[in-house]
N, C-alpha and C positions, 0 to 999 in steps of 0.2 A: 343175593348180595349185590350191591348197587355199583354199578363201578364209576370211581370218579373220574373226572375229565383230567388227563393229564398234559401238558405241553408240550411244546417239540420235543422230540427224542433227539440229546447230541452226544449221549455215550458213545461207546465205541462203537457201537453196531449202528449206528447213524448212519446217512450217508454223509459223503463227503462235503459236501455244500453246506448243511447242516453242520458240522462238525465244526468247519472256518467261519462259522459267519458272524462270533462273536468276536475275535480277534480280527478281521477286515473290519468290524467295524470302527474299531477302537483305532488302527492305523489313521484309515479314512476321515474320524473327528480329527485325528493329530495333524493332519497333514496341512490344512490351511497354518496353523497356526507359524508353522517351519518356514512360511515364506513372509511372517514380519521379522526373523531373523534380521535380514540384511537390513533393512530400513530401521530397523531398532539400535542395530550399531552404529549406524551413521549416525544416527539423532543421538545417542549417547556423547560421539567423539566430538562429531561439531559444534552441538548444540549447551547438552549440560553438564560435560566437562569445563567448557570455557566460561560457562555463567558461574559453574560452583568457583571456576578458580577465579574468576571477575571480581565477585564478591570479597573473595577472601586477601588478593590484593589490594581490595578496595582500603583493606584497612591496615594496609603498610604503605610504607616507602618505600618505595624500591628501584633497582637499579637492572641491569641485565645479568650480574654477578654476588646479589645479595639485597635481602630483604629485613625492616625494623617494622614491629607491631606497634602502630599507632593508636587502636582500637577504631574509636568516631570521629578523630581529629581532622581530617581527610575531609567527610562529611560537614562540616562545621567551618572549614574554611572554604569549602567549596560555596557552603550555604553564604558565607558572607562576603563573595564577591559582590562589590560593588554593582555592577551591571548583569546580575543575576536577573533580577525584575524587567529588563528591559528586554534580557533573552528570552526570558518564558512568554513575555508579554509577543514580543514578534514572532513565536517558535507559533504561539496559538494562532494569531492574526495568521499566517503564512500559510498554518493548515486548513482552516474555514475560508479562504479564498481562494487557494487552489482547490479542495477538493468541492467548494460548491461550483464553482466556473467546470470543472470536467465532468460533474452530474450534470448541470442545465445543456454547454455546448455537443458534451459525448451526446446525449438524446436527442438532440436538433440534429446533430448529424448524424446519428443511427437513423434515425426516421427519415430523412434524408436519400441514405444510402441505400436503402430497402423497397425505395420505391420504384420506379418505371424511366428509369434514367438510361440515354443511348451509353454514357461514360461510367457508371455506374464502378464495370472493377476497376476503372483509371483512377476514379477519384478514390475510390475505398485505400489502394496504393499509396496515393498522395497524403492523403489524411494519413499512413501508420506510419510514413518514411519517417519522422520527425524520432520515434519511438526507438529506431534502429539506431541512428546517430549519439556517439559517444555525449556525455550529458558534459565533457570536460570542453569537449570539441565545441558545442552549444554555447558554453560560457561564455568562452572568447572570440567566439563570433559576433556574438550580440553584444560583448562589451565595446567593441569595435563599430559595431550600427549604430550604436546608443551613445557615442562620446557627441560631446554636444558640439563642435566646432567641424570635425570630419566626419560624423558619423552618418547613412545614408537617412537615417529616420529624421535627425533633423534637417537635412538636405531636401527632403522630400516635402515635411511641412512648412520648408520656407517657401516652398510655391507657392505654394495658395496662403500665402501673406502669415503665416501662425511663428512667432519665434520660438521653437520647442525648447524647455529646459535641461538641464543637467540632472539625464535619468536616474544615473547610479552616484552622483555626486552629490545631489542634493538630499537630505534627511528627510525631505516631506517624499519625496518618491521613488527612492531607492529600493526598500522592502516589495515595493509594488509593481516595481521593475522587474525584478527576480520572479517574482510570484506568476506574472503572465507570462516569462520566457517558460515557466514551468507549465502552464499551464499548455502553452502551444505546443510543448515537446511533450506532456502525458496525454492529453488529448485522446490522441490517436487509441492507444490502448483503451479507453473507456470505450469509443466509438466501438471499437471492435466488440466490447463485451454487450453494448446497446444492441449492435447487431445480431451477435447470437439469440441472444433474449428475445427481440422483437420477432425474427424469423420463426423463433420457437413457440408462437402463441397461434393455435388451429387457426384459421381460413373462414372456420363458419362464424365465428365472432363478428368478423368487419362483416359478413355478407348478412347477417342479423339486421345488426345496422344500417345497413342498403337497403333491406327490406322495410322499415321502419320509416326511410327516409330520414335519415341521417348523413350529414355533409362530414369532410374531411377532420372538421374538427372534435363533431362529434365521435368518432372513430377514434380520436389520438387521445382526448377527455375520457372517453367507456373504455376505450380499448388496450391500447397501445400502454397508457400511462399507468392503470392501477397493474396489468399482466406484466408489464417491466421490471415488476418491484424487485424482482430475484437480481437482477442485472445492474442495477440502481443502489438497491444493496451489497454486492460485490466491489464496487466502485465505489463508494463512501467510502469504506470498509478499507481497500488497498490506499485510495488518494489520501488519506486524512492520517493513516500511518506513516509513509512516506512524507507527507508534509510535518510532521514532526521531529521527523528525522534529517529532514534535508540538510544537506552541508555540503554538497559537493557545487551547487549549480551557487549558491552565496558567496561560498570563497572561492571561486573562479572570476566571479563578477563586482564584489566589493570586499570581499574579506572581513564584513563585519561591519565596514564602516558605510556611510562618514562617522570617523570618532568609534561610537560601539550604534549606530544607530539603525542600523541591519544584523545584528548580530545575534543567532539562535543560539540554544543549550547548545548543540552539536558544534558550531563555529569559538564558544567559550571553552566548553573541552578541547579540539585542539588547538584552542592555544595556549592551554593551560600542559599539551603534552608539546608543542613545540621549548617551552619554556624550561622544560626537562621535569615538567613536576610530576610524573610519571602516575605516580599513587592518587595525588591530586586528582586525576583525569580520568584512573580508572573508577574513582568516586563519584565525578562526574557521569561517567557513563551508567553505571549502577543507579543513576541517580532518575538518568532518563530511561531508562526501564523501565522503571518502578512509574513515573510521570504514564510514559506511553502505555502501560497497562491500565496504571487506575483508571484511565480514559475511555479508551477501547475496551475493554472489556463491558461497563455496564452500554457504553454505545452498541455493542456487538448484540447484547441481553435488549435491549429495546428495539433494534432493527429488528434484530431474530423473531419478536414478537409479534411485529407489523407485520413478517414476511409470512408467518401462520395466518395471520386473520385476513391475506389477502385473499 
């Protein structure tokens, strides 16, 4: 009679090792899972409690003591503010100018920093300080360099014979004002993430290169530039959401104006909630949500794709 194969033995008469080994394992699967716990909570309370309740204020009026369902009407007068078209219109200009100036500058000064410099962590230091500095404290320092009578910026171009204009008061260069104080103070943070990136690509690459007789540029062209993508992408990626969102570094420095002619989605909302229109504003904001996502999201799906195929 043939006898068949049978498998472990975990009856009782087993040994002990045997006996536990299907219940440790079953613990052991469980056990990662128990520590998204706390980060699950957190993203629950901060995140999509306040969006579900965002939304749903979006479509009242409301006060701090009582709320009336307006349905879309919210939406709809938001939609027909007058200078709506001029905020989306600067909201986009302001993000394609900042975050393309922190891709090109970040990578001039990753590369930069990475190379064979006697100052090398003084300046890596200097280049991040701007980053550390309150972005409110930024504002009104630069609105202060920038006035055009006392300001040191035009004090400086009156030397060498240039009469500089009125940065933040004038409508042709106030947006653009803002835009490069932004850009000097995120800067730094791009550089930083250039630098990770760039550090991170092997040794034998450039020395390929060397061997080939390949000069400096050939090495930043083959090398440096397409192995960056990861870092380049990151940095699109944070600069271009931020620039959409900006509002703190605007109205610190023109509040919108001259007139509405700096004035983003983020700077119409509050002044739509300074104004007390409460619901108005939480529309608003549900409004740029929805903007910053349909954007970023297929940006995020086409970067992501370049970052494969590098």
């Amino acid at each position: 009679m043939t006898k068949q194969h049978a498998g472990p033995h975990t009856g009782p008469g087993a040994p002990p090792e045997q006996r536990h080994a299907r219940p440790t394992a079953k613990r052991t699967s469980a056990y990662p899972y128990a520590l998204y716990l706390p980060a699950a909570v957190v993203y629950l309370v901060i995140f999509l409690v306040p969006t579900v309740m965002a939304f749903y204020f979006a479509l009242t009026r409301w006060t701090l003591f009582d709320s009336t369902f307006v349905g879309l009407q919210n939406f709809r007068d938001f939609l027909a503010e007058q200078n709506l078209r001029i905020g989306f219109q600067n909201t986009i200009i302001y993000a394609v100018v900042t975050s393309g100036l922190k891709v090109v500058l970040g990578l001039l000064l990753g590369v930069l920093l990475t190379s064979r410099l006697r100052l090398r962590g003084f300046l890596r230091s200097v280049v991040f300080f701007p980053v550390l500095v309150s972005t409110v404290a930024v504002g009104f320092t630069f609105s202060a360099l920038l006035r055009p009578d006392t300001g040191l910026v035009n004090k400086a171009l009156a030397l060498v014979g240039i009469d500089g204009p009125d940065w933040l008061g004038d409508a042709n260069t106030a947006l653009l004002s803002v835009a490069l104080v932004d850009v000097w103070k995120g800067v730094g943070l791009a550089t930083v993430i250039y630098i990770a990136g760039i550090m991170s690509i092997p040794r034998d690459y450039y020395q390929a290169v060397a061997v080939d007789g390949g000069t400096a540029w050939h090495r930043f062209r083959h090398v440096t530039l397409p192995l960056s993508w990861p870092a380049t992408y990151s940095v699109i990626i944070l600069s271009f959401i931020g620039g959409l969102r900006s509002f703190d570094l605007i109205w610190t420095m023109t509040r919108g104006g001259p007139g509405f002619t700096s004035d983003t989605i983020a700077s119409i909302i509050y002044k739509q909630y300074q104004a007390g229109f409460f619901g108005l504003s939480t529309a608003g904001n549900v409004l740029l949500f929805l903007v910053v996502t349909a954007i970023v999201v297929p940006l995020n799906y086409f970067l992501g794709k370049r970052q494969v195929a590098v």
